[in-house]
C-alpha positions in Angstrom: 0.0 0.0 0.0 1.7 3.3 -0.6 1.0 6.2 1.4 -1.4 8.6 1.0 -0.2 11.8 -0.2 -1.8 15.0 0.6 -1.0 18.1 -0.6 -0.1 21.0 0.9 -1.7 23.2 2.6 -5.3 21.4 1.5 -4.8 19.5 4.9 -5.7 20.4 8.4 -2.1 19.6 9.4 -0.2 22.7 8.8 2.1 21.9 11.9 3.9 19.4 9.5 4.1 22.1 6.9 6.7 23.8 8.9 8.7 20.6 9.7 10.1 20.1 5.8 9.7 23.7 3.9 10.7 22.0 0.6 8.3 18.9 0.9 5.3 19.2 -1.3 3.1 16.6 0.2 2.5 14.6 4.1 1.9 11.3 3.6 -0.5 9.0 5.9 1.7 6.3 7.8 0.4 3.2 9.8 3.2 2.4 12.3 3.1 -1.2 14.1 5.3 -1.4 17.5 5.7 -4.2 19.5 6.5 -2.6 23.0 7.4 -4.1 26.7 3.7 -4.6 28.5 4.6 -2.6 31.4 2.9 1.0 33.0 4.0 3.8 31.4 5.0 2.5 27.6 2.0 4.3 26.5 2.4 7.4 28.0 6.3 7.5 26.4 5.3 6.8 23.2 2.5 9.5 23.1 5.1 11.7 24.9 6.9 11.6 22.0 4.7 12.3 19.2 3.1 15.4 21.4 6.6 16.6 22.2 7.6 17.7 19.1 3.9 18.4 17.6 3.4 15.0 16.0 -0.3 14.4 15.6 -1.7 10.9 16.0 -4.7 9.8 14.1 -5.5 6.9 15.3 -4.3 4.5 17.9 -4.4 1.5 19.1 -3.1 -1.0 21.6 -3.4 -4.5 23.1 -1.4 -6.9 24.8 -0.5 -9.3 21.7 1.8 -11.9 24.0 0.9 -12.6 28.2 4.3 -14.5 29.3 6.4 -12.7 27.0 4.8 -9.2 28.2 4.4 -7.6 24.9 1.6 -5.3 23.7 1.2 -3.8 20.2 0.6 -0.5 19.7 -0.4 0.9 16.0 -0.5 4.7 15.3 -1.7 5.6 12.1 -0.3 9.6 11.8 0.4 12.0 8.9 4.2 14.0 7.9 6.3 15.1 5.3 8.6 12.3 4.4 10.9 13.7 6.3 8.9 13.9 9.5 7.8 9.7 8.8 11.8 9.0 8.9 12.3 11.0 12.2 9.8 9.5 13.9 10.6 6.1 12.9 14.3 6.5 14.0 12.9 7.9 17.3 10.7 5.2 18.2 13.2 2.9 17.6 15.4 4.1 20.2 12.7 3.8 22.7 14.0 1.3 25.2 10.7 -0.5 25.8 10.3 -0.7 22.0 11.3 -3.7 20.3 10.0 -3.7 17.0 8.8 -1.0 14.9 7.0 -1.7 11.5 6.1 0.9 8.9 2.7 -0.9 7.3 2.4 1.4 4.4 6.2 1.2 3.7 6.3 -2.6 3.7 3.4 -2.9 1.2 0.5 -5.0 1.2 -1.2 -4.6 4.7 -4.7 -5.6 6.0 -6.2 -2.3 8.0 -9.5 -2.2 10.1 -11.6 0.1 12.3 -14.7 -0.7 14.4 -16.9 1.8 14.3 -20.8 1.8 16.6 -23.1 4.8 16.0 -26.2 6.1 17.3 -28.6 7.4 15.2 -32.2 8.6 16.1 -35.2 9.2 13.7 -38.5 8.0 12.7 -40.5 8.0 9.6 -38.5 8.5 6.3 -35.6 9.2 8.1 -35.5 6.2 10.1 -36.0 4.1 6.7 -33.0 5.6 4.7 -30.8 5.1 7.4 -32.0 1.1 7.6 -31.1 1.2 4.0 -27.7 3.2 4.2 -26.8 0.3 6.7 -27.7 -2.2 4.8 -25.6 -0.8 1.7 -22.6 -0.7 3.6 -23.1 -4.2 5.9 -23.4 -2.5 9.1 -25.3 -4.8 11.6 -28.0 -3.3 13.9 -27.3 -4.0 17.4 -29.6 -2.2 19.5 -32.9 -0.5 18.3 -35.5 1.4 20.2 -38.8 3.2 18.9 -36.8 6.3 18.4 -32.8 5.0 17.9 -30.5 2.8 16.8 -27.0 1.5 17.0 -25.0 0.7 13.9 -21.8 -1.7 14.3 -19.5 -1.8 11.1 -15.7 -2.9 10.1 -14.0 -1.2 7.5 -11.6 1.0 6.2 -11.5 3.8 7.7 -12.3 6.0 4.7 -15.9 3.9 4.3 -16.7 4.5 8.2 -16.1 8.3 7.0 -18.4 8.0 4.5 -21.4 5.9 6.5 -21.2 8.8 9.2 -21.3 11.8 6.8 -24.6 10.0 5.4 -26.1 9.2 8.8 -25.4 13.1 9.8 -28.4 14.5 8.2 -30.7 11.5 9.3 -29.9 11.9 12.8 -26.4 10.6 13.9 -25.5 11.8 17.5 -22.7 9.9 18.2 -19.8 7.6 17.4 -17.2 5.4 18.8 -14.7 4.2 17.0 -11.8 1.9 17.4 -9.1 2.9 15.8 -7.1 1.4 12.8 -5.9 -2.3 13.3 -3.5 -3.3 10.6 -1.3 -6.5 9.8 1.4 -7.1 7.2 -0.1 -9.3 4.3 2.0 -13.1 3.7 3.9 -15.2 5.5 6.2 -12.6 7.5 
């Protein structure tokens, strides 16, 4: 998969802007660590990014091995090339960080986010949105007179576009996961 390249200044991400001057493009980077399971990890890792103005877009984290104490932490975040190297090199000399993986880099990866969403309406409204879901497989489960909750897995970019639909028929509110995302084959 190769990154995602967004010009600039047609991003909400200016503070990368000033990182590379001669860059004409951030790029969208999902990041796999493999980290020592301990308190604290976390907070280090997310030190760093916010330390030096880093933005995170999505993040996520689970213990991945009990007796070897290792958790896995993916960070899906946007830079200049530039920026991508830097905070590559910087995680990597982390010393709870054992492994770090750049997804979009390495090529084919697998990525998924859980989304749930509440959406109230009757009438019309309430129809369309039964439709919407059904269009894009999201399961219905929970459902009063007035509401109901939505569960779908996707892409991140598709859960984008099933909440910008459900807006105008009453979506008022959202959880969402995060991006999960393995290497493709047999590494």
């Amino acid at each position: 998969m190769s990154p995602l390249k967004i010009k600039k200044g047609s991003s909400k991400h200016s503070a990368y802007d000033l990182k590379d001057p001669n860059a004409d493009y951030i790029e969208r980077h999902t990041l796999a660590c493999v980290v020592t399971n301990e308190a604290g990890v976390l907070a280090r890792v997310i030190g760093l990014f916010s330390g030096r103005g880093y933005n995170i877009e999505s993040l996520t984290v689970a213990e991945v091995d009990h007796e070897g104490h290792r958790s896995r932490i993916t960070i899906v975040t946007v830079g200049t090339p530039a920026v991508i190297t830097q905070i590559k090199a910087q995680l990597e000399r982390m010393v709870p960080v054992h492994d770090v993986h750049d997804l979009t880099e390495e090529g084919a990866s697998v990525e998924r986010e859980l989304a749930l969403f509440k959406v109230t309406g009757t009438g019309s409204d309430r129809i369309e949105a039964l439709r919407l879901a059904e269009i894009f497989r999201a399961n219905v489960v929970d459902s009063t007179l007035e509401s109901f909750v939505f569960e779908m897995t996707g892409h991140s970019e598709k859960i984008d576009a099933f909440a910008d639909l459900m807006r105008p028929l009453g979506l008022v509110e959202q959880a969402r996961t995060g991006v999960a995302a393995l290497s493709r084959g047999a590494k």
